[in-house]
C-alpha positions in Angstrom: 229.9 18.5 -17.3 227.3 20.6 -19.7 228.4 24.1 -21.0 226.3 25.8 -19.2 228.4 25.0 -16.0 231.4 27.1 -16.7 232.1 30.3 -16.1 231.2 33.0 -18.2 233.2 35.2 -18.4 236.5 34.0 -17.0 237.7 36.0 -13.3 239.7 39.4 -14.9 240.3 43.0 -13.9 236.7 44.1 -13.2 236.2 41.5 -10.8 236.6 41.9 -6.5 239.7 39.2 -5.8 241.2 38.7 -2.8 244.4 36.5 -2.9 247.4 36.1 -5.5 246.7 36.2 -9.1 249.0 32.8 -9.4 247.0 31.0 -6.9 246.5 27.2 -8.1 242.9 27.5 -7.4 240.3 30.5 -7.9 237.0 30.1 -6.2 234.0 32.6 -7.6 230.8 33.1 -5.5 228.0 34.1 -7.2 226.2 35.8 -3.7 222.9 37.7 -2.5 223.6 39.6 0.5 220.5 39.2 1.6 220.1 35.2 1.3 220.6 33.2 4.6 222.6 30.8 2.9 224.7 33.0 1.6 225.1 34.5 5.1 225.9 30.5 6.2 228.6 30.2 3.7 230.1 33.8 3.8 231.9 31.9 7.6 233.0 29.0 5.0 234.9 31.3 2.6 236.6 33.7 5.6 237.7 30.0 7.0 239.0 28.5 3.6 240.8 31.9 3.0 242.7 31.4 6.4 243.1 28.0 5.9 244.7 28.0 2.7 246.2 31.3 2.2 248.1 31.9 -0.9 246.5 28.5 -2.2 243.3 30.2 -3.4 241.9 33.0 -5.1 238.5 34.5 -4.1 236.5 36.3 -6.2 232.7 37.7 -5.8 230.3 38.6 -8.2 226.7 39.9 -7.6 223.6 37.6 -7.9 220.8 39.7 -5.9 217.4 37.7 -5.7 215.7 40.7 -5.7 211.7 39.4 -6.0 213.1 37.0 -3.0 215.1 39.5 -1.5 213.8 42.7 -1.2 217.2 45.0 -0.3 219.5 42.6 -1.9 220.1 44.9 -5.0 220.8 48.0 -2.9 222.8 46.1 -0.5 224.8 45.1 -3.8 224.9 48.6 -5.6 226.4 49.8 -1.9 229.1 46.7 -2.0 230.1 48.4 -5.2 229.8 52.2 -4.4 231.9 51.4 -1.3 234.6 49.4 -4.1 234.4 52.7 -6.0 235.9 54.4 -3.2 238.5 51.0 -2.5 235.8 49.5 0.5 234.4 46.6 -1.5 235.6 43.8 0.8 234.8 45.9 3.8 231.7 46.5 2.7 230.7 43.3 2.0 231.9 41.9 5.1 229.7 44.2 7.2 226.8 43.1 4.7 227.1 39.9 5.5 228.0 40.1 9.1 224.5 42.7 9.6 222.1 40.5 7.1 219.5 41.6 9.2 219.9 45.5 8.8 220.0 46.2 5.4 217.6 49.3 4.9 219.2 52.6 3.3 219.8 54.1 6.8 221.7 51.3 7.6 223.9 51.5 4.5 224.6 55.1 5.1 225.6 54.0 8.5 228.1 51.0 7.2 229.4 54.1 4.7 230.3 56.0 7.5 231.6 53.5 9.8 233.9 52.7 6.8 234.7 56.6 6.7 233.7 56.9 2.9 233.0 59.6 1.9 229.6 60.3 2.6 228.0 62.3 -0.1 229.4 60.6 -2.2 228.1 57.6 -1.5 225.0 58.7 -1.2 224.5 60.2 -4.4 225.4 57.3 -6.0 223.2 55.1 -3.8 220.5 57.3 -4.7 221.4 57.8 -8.6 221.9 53.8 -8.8 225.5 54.3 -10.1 226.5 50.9 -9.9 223.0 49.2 -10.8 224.3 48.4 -14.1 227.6 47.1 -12.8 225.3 44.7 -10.8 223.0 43.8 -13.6 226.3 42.8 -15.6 227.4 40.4 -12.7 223.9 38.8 -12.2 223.7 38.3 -16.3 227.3 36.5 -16.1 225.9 34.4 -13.5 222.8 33.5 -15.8 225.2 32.5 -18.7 227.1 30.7 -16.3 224.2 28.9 -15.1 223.9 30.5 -12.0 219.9 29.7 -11.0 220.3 30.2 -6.5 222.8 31.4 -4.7 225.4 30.9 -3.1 226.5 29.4 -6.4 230.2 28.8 -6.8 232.8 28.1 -9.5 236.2 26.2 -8.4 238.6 27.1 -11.6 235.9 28.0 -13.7 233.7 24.2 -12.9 230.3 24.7 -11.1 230.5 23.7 -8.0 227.4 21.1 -7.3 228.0 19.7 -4.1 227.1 21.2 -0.1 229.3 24.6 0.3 230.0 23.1 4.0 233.8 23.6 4.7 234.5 20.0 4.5 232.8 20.0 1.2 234.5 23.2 -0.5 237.6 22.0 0.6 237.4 18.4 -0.2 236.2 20.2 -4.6 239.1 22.7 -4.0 242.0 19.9 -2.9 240.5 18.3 -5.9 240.9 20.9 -8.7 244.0 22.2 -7.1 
């Protein structure tokens, strides 16, 4: 494996996780909420989550493709606006679940269906508060090798094969 395919840096407190710290595996998505495949395998990840519980760790750092993707770096700064108010994972479900919708007004909309708070949120979405905390994420992913997404990292290894469920869970039995 070249050096280029671990992660850099190593999952800590900054990060989004869902699942226990003292899971035997951590799987990292590197993810564009406006990429289609990332919408494909955002289904995968709810599944292996279910599936195997306290068995992994997910974490989910921001790669927006933004000359391919023209609202995936808002979409991101409003993932991490709602985390600033303890919404990240709602807000990034209802990103990915509305891929299609992802204009400011929709935003906003998400914002108040997740009773933030409001004006809040949209000062930030319109001061870019979190566009460096997105930049930082997307430049771990370059070190990390990162080059499309959805990219991920099974205990710290690039992932290279299909993110089909099968697949991810076949690379996750196998680090585990």
């Amino acid at each position: 494996m070249s050096p280029s395919a671990k992660l850099k840096p190593p999952v800590g407190a900054n990060d989004h996780i869902q699942g226990a710290a003292k899971a035997p595996v951590t799987l990292v998505e590197y993810g564009d909420y406006e990429c289609p495949y990332c919408g494909e395998a955002y289904p995968v990840v709810k599944a292996l989550q279910k599936r195997l519980g306290d068995q992994v760790r997910f974490v989910f750092r921001n790669f927006p493709l933004a000359e391919a993707h023209p609202h995936a770096e808002h979409a991101a700064e409003a993932a991490e606006a709602a985390g600033a108010q303890g919404k990240f994972w709602e807000m990034h479900d209802l990103l990915y679940e509305h891929q299609d919708a992802l204009e400011d007004e929709d935003l906003v909309r998400y914002a108040k269906a997740l009773r933030l708070d409001g004006p809040r949120f949209i000062k930030d979405m319109e001061e870019h508060s979190y566009a460096e905390r997105v930049r930082a994420d997307f430049s771990s992913g370059v070190r990390s090798g990162v080059n499309g997404t959805p990219t991920f990292f099974i205990n710290g290894a690039r992932h290279d094969g299909a993110f089909d469920l099968a697949s991810l869970l076949a690379a996750i039995e196998e680090a585990a």
